[in-house]
N, CA, C and O atoms as a GROMACS GRO file, in nm:
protein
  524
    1UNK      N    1   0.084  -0.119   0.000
    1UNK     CA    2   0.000   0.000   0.000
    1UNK      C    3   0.088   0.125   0.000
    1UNK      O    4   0.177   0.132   0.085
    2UNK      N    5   0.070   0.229  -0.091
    2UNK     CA    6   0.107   0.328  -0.085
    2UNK      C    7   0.075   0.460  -0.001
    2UNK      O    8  -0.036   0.509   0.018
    3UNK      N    9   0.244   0.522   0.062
    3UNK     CA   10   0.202   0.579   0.167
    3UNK      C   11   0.169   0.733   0.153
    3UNK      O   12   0.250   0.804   0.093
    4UNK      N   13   0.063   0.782   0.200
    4UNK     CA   14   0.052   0.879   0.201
    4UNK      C   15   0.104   1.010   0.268
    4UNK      O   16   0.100   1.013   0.391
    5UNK      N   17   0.161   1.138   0.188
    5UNK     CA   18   0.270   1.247   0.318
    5UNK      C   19   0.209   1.324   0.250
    5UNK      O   20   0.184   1.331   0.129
    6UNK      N   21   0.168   1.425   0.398
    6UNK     CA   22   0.090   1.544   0.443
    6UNK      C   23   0.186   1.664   0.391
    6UNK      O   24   0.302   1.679   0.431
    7UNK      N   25   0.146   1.715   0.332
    7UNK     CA   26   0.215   1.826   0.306
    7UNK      C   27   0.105   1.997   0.274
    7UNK      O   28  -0.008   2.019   0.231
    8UNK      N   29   0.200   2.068   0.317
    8UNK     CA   30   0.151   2.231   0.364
    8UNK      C   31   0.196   2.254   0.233
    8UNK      O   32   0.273   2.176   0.178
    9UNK      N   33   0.140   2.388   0.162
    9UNK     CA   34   0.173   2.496   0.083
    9UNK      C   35   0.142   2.641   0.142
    9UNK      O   36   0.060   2.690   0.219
   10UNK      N   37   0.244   2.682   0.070
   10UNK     CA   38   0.224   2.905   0.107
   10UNK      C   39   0.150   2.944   0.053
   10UNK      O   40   0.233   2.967  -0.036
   11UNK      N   41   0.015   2.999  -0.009
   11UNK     CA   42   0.000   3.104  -0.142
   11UNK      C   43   0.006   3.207  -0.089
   11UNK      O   44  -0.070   3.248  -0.001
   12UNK      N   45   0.126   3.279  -0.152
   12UNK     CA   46   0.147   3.434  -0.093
   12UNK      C   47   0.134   3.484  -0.168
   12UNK      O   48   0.169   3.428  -0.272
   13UNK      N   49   0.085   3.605  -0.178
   13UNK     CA   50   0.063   3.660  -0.240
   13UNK      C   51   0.117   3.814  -0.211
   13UNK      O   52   0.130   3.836  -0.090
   14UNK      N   53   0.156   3.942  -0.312
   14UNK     CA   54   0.215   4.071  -0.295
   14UNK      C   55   0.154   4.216  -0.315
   14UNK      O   56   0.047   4.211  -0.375
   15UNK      N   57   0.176   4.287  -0.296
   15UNK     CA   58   0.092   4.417  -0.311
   15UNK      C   59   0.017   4.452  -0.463
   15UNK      O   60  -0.084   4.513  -0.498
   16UNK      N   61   0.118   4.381  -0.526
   16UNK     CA   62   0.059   4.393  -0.719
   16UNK      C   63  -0.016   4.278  -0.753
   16UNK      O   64  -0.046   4.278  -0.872
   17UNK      N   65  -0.065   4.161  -0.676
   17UNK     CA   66  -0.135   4.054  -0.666
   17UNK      C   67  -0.073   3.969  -0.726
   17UNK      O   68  -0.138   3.896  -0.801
   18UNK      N   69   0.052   3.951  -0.715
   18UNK     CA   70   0.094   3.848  -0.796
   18UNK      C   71   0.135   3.750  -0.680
   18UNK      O   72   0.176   3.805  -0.578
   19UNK      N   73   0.129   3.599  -0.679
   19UNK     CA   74   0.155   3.474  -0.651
   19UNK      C   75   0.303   3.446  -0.649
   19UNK      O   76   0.377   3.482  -0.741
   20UNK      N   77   0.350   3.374  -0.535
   20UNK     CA   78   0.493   3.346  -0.508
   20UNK      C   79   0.523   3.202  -0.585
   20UNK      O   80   0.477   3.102  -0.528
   21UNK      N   81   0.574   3.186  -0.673
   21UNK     CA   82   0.583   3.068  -0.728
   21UNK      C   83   0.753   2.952  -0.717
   21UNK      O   84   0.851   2.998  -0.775
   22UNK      N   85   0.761   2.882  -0.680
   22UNK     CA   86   0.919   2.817  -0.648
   22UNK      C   87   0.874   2.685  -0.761
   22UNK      O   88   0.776   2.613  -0.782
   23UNK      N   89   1.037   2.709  -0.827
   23UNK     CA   90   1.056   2.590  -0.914
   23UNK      C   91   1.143   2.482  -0.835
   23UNK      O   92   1.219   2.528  -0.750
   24UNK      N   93   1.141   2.381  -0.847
   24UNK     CA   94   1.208   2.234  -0.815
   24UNK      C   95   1.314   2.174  -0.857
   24UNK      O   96   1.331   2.105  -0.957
   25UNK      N   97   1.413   2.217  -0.744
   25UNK     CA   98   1.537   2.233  -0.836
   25UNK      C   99   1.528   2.048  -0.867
   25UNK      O  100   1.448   1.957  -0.848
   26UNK      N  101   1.640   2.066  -0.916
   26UNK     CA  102   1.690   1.924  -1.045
   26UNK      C  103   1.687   1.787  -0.877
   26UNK      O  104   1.626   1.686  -0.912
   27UNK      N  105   1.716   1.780  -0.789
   27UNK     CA  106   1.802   1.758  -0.714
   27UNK      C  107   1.656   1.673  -0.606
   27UNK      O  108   1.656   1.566  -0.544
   28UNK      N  109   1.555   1.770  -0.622
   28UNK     CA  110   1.449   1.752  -0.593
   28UNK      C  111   1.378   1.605  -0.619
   28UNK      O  112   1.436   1.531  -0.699
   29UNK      N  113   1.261   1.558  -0.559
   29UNK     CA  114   1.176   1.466  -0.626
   29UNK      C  115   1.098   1.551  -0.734
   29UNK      O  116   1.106   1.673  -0.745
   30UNK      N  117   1.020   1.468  -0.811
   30UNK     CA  118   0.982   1.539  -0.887
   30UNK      C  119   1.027   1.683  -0.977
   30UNK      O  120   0.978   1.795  -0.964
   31UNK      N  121   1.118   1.647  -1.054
   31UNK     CA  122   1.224   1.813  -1.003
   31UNK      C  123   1.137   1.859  -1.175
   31UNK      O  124   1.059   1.816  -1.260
   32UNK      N  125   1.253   2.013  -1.125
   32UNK     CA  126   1.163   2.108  -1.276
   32UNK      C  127   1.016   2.158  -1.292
   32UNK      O  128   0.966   2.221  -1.386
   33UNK      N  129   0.973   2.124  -1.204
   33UNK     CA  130   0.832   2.193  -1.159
   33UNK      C  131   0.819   2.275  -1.101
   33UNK      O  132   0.880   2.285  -0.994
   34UNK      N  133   0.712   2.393  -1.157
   34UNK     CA  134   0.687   2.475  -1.018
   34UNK      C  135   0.520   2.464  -0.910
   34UNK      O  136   0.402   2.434  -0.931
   35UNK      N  137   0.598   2.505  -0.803
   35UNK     CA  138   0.503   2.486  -0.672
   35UNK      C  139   0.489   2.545  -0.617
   35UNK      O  140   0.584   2.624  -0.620
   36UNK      N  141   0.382   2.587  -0.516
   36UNK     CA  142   0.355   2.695  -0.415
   36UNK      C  143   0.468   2.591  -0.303
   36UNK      O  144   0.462   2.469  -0.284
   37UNK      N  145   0.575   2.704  -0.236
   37UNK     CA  146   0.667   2.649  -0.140
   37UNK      C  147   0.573   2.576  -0.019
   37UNK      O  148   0.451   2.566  -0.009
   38UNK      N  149   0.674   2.533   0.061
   38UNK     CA  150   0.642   2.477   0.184
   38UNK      C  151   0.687   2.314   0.181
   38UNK      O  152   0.760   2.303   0.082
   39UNK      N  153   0.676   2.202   0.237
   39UNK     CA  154   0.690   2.087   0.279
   39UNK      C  155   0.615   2.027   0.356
   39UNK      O  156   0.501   2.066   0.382
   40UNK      N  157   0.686   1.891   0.418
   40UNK     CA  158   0.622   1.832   0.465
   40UNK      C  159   0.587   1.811   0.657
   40UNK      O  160   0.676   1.806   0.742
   41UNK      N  161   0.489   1.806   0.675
   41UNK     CA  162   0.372   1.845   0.839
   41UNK      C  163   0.499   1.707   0.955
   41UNK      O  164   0.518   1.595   0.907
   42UNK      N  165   0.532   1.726   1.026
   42UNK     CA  166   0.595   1.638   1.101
   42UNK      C  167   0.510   1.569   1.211
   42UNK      O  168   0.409   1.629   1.249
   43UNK      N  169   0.542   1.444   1.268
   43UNK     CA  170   0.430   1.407   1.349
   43UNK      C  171   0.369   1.516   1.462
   43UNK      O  172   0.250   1.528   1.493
   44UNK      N  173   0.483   1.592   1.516
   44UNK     CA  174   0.409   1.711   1.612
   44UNK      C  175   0.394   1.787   1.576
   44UNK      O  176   0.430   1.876   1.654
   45UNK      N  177   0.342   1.833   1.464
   45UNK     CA  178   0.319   1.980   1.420
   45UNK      C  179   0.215   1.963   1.393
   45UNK      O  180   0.171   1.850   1.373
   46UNK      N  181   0.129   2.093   1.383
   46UNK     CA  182   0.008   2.166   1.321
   46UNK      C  183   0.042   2.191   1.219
   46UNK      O  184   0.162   2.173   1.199
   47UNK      N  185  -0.044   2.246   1.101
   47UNK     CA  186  -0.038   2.236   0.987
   47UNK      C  187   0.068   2.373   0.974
   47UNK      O  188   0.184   2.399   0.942
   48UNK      N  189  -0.051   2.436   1.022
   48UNK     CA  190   0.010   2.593   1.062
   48UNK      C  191   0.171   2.600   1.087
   48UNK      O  192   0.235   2.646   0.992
   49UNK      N  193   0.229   2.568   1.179
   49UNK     CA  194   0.352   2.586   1.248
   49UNK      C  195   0.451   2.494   1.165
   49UNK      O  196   0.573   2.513   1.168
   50UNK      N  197   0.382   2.376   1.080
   50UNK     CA  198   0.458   2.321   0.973
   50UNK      C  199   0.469   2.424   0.840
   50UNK      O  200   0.559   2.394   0.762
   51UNK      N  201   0.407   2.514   0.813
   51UNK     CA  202   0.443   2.590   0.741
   51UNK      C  203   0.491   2.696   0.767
   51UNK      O  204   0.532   2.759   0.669
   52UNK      N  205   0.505   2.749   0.878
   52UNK     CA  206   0.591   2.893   0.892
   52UNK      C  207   0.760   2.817   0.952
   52UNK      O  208   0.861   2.886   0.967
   53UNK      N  209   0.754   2.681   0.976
   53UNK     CA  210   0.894   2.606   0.973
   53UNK      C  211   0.938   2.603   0.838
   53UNK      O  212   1.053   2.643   0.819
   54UNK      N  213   0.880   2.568   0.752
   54UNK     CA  214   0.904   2.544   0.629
   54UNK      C  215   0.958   2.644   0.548
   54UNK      O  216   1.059   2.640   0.478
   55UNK      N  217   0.853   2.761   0.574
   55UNK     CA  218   0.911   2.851   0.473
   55UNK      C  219   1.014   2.925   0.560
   55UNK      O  220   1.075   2.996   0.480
   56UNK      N  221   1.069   2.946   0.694
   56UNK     CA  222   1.186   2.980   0.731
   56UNK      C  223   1.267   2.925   0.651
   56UNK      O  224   1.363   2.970   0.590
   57UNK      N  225   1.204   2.786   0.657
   57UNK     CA  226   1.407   2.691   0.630
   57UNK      C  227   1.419   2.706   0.465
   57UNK      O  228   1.532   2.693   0.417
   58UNK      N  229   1.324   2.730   0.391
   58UNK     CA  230   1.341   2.688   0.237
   58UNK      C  231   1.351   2.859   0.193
   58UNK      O  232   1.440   2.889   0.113
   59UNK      N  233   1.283   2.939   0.232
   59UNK     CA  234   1.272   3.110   0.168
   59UNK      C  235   1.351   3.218   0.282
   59UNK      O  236   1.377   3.332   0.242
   60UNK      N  237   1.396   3.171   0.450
   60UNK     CA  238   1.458   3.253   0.486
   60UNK      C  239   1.345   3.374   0.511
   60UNK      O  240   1.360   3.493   0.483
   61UNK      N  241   1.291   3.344   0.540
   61UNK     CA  242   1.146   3.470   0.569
   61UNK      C  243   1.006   3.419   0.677
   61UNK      O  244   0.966   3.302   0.676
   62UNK      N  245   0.956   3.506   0.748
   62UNK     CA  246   0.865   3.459   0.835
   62UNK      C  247   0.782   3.524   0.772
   62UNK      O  248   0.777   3.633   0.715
   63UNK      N  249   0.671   3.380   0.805
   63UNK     CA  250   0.525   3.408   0.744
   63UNK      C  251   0.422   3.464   0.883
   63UNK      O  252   0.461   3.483   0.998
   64UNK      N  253   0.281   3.483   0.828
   64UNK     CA  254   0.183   3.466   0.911
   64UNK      C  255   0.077   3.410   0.833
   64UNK      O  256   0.063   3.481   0.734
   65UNK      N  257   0.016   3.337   0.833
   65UNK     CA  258  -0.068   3.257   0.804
   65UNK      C  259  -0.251   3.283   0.814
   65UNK      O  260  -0.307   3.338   0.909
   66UNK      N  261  -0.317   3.229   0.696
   66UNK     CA  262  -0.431   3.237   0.736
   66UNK      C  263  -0.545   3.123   0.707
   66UNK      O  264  -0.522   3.015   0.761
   67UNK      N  265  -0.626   3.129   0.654
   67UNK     CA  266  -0.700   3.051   0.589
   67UNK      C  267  -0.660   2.901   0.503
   67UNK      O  268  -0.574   2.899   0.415
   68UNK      N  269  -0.727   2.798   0.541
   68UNK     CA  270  -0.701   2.683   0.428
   68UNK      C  271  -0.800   2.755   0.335
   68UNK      O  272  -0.914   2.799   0.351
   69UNK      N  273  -0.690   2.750   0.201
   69UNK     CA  274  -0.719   2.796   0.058
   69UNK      C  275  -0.748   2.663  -0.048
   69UNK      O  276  -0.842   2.663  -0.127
   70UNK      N  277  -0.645   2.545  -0.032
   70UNK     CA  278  -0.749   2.431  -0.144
   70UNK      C  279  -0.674   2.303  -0.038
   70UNK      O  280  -0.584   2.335   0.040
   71UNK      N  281  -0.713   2.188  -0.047
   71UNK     CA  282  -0.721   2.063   0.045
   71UNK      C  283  -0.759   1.976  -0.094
   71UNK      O  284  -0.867   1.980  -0.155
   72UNK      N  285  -0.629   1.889  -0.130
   72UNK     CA  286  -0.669   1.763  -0.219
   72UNK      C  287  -0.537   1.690  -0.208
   72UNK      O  288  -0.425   1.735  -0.183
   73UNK      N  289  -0.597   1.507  -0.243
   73UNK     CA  290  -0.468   1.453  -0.233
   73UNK      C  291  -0.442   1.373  -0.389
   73UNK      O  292  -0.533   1.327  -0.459
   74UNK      N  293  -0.339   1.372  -0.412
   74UNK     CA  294  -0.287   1.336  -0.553
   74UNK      C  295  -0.205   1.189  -0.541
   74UNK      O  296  -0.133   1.151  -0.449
   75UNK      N  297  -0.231   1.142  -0.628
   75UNK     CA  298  -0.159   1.000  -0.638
   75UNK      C  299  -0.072   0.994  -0.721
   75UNK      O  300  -0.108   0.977  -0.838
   76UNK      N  301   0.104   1.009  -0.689
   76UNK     CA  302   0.185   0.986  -0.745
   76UNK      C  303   0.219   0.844  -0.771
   76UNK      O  304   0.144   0.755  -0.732
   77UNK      N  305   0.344   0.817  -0.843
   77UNK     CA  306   0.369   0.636  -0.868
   77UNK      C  307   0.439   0.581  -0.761
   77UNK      O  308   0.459   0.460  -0.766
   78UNK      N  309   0.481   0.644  -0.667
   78UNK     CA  310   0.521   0.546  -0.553
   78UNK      C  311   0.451   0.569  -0.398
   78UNK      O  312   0.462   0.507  -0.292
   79UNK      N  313   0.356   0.722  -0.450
   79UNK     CA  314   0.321   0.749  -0.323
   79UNK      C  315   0.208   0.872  -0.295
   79UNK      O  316   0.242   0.976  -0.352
   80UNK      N  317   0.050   0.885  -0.199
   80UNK     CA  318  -0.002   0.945  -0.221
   80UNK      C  319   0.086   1.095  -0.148
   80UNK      O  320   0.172   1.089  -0.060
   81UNK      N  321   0.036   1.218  -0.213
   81UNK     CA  322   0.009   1.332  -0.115
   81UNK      C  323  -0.118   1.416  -0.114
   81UNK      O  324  -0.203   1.434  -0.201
   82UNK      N  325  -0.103   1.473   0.044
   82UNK     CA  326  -0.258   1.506   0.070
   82UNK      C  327  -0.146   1.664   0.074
   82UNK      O  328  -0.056   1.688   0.154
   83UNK      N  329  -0.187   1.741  -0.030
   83UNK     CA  330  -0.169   1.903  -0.016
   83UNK      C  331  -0.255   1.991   0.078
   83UNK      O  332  -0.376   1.981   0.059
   84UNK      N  333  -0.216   2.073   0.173
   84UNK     CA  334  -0.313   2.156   0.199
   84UNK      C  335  -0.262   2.322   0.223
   84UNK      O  336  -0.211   2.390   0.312
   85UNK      N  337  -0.312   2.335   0.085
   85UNK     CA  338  -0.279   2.509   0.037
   85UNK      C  339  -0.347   2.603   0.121
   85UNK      O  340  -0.470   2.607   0.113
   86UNK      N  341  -0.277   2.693   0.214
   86UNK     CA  342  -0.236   2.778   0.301
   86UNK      C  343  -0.240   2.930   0.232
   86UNK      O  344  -0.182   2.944   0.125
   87UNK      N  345  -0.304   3.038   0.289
   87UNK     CA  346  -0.321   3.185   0.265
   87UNK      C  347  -0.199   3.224   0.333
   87UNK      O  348  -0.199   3.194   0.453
   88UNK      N  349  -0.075   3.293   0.283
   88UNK     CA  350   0.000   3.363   0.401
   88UNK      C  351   0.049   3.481   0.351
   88UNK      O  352   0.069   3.510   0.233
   89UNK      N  353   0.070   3.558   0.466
   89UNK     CA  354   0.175   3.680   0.428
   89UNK      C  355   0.328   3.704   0.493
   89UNK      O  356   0.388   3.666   0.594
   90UNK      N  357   0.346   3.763   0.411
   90UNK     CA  358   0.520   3.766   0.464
   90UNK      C  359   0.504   3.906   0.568
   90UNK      O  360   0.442   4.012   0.561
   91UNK      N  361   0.606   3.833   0.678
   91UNK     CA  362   0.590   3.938   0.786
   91UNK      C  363   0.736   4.021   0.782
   91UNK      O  364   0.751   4.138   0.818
   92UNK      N  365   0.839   3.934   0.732
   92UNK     CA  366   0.996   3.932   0.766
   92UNK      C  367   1.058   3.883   0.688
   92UNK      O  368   1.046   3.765   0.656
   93UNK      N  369   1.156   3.978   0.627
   93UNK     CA  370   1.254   3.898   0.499
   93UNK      C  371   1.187   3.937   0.384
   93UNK      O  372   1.086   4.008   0.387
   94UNK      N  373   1.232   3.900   0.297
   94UNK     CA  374   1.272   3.877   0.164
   94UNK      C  375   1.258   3.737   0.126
   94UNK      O  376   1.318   3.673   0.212
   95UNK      N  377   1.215   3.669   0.051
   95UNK     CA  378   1.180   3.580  -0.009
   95UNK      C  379   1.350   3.525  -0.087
   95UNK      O  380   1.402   3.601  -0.168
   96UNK      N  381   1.412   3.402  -0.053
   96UNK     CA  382   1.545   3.360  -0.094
   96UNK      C  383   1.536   3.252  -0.154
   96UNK      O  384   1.462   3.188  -0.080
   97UNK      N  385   1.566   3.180  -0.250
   97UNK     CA  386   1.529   3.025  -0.263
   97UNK      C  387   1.656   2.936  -0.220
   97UNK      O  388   1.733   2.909  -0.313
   98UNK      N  389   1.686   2.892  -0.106
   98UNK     CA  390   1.784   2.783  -0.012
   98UNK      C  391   1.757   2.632  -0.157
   98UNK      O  392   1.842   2.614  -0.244
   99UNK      N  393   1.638   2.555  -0.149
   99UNK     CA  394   1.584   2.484  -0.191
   99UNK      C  395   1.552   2.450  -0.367
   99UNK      O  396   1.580   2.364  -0.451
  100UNK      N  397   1.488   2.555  -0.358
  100UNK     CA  398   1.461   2.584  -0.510
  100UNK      C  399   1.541   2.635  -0.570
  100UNK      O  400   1.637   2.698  -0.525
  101UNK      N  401   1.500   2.603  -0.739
  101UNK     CA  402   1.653   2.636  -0.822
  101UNK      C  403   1.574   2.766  -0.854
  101UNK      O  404   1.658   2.824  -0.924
  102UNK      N  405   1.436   2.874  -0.848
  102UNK     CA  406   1.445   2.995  -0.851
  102UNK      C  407   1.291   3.044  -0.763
  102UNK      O  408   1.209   2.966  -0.713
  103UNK      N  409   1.288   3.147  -0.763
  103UNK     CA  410   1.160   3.189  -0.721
  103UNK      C  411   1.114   3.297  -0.822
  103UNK      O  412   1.190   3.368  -0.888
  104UNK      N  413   0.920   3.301  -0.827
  104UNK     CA  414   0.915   3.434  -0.932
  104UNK      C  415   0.796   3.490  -0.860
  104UNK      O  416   0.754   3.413  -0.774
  105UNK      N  417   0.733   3.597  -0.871
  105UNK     CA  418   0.622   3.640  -0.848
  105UNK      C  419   0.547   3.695  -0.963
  105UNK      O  420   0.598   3.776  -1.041
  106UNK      N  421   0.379   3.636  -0.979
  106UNK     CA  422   0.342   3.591  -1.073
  106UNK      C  423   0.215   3.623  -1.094
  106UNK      O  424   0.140   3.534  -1.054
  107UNK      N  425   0.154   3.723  -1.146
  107UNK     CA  426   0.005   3.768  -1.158
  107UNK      C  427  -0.096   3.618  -1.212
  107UNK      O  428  -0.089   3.542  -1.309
  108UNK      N  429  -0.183   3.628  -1.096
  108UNK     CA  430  -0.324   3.510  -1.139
  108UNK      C  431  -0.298   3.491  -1.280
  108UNK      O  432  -0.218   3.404  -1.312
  109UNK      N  433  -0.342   3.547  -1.348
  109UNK     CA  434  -0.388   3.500  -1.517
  109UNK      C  435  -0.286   3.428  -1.563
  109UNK      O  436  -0.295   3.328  -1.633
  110UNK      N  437  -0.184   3.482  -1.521
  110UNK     CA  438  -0.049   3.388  -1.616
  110UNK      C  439  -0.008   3.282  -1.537
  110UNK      O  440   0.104   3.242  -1.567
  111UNK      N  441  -0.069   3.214  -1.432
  111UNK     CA  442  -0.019   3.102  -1.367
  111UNK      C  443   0.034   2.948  -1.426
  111UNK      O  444   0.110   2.853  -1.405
  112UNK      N  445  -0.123   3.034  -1.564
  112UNK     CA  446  -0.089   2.880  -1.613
  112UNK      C  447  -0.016   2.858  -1.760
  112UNK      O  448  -0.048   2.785  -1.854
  113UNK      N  449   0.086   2.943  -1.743
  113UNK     CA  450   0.220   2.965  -1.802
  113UNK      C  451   0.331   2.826  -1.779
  113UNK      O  452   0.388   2.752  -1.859
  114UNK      N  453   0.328   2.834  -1.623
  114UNK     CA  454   0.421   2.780  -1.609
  114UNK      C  455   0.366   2.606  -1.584
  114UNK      O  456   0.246   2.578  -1.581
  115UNK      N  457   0.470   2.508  -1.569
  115UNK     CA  458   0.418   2.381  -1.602
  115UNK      C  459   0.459   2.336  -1.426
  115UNK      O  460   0.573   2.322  -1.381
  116UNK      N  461   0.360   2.324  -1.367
  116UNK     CA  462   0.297   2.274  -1.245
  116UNK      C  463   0.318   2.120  -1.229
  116UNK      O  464   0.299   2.021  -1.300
  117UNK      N  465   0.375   2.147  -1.082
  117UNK     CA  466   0.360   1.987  -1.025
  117UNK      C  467   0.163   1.945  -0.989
  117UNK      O  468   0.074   2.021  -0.949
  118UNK      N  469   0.157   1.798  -1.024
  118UNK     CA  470   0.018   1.765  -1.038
  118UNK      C  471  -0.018   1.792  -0.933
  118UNK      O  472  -0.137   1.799  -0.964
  119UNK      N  473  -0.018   1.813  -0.836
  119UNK     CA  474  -0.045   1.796  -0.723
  119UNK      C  475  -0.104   1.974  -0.671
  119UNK      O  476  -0.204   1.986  -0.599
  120UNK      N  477  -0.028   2.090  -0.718
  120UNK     CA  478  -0.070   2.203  -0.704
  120UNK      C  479  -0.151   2.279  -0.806
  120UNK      O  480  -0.181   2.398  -0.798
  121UNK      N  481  -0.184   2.193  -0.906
  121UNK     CA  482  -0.284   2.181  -1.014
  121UNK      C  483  -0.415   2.298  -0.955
  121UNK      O  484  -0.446   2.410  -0.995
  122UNK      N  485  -0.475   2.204  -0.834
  122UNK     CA  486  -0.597   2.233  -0.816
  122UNK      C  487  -0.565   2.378  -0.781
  122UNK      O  488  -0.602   2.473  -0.849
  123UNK      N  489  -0.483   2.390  -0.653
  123UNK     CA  490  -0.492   2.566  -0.624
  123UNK      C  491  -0.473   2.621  -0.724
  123UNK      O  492  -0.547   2.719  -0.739
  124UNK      N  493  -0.406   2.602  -0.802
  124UNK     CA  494  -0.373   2.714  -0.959
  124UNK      C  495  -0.469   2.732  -0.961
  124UNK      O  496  -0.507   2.839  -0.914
  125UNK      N  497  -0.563   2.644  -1.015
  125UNK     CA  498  -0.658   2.661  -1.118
  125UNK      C  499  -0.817   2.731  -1.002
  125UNK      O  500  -0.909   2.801  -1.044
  126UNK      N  501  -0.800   2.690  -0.881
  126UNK     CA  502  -0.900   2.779  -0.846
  126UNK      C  503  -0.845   2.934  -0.786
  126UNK      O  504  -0.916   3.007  -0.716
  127UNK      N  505  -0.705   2.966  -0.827
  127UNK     CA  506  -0.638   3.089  -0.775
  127UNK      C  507  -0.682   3.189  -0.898
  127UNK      O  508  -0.702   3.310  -0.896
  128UNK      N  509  -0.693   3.077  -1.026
  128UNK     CA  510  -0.648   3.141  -1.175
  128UNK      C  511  -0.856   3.210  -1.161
  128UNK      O  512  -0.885   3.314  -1.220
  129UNK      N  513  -0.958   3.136  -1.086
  129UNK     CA  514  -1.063   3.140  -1.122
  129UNK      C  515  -1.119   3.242  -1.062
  129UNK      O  516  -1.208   3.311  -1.111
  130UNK      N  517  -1.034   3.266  -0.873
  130UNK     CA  518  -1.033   3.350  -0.790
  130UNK      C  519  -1.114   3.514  -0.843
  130UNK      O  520  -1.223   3.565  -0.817
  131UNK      N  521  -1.004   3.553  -0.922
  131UNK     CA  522  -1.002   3.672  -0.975
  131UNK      C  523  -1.044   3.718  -1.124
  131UNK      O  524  -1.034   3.837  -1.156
   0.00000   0.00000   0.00000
């Protein structure tokens, strides 16, 4: 049986409404994709506090957090994930990519420019519908 890992996303968003987008570096699973940042929920964490860990360690910036924005789980070939896309704002820092091979910020309409891991599919497309 294939195992399923919980994983958080950021959608941040900036004063010109554009979307924080991180590509996957080579090095990565799934690499060459882009994704709303963040990782994976540890057995003691909240969803919440798994994502403002996350995006410290991967962007170097503190978030604050709000709202679950989309909740779906995707079936990769060795393994499920259950995404759950996160509203946040940056409180601190600058946005760095440690992790990722870049970061962009990215107005709604053109989201679906770029070629998406399956799994962050759904928020795109209800971010792209949002507005």
């Amino acid at each position: 049986m294939k195992k399923t890992i919980k994983v958080v996303a950021a959608i941040i968003d900036n004063k010109e409404d554009e979307i924080l987008c991180a590509l996957r570096s080579p090095e990565m699973s799934i690499p060459n994709l882009w994704e709303f940042p963040g990782g994976k929920v540890e057995n003691s964490e909240d969803i919440y506090s798994a994502l403002e860990r996350e995006i410290l360690e991967e962007l170097d910036c503190k978030i604050e957090t709000g709202d679950i924005f989309n909740q779906n789980t995707h079936e990769y070939a060795s393994f499920f994930i259950h995404l759950i896309s996160i509203r946040a704002k940056i409180v601190e820092g600058t946005p760095n990519p440690s992790e990722h091979s870049k970061l962009i910020w990215l107005k709604r309409a053109n989201l679906n420019s770029l070629k998406w891991a399956p799994a962050d599919i759904p928020a795109v497309e209800q971010l792209i519908k949002e507005k």
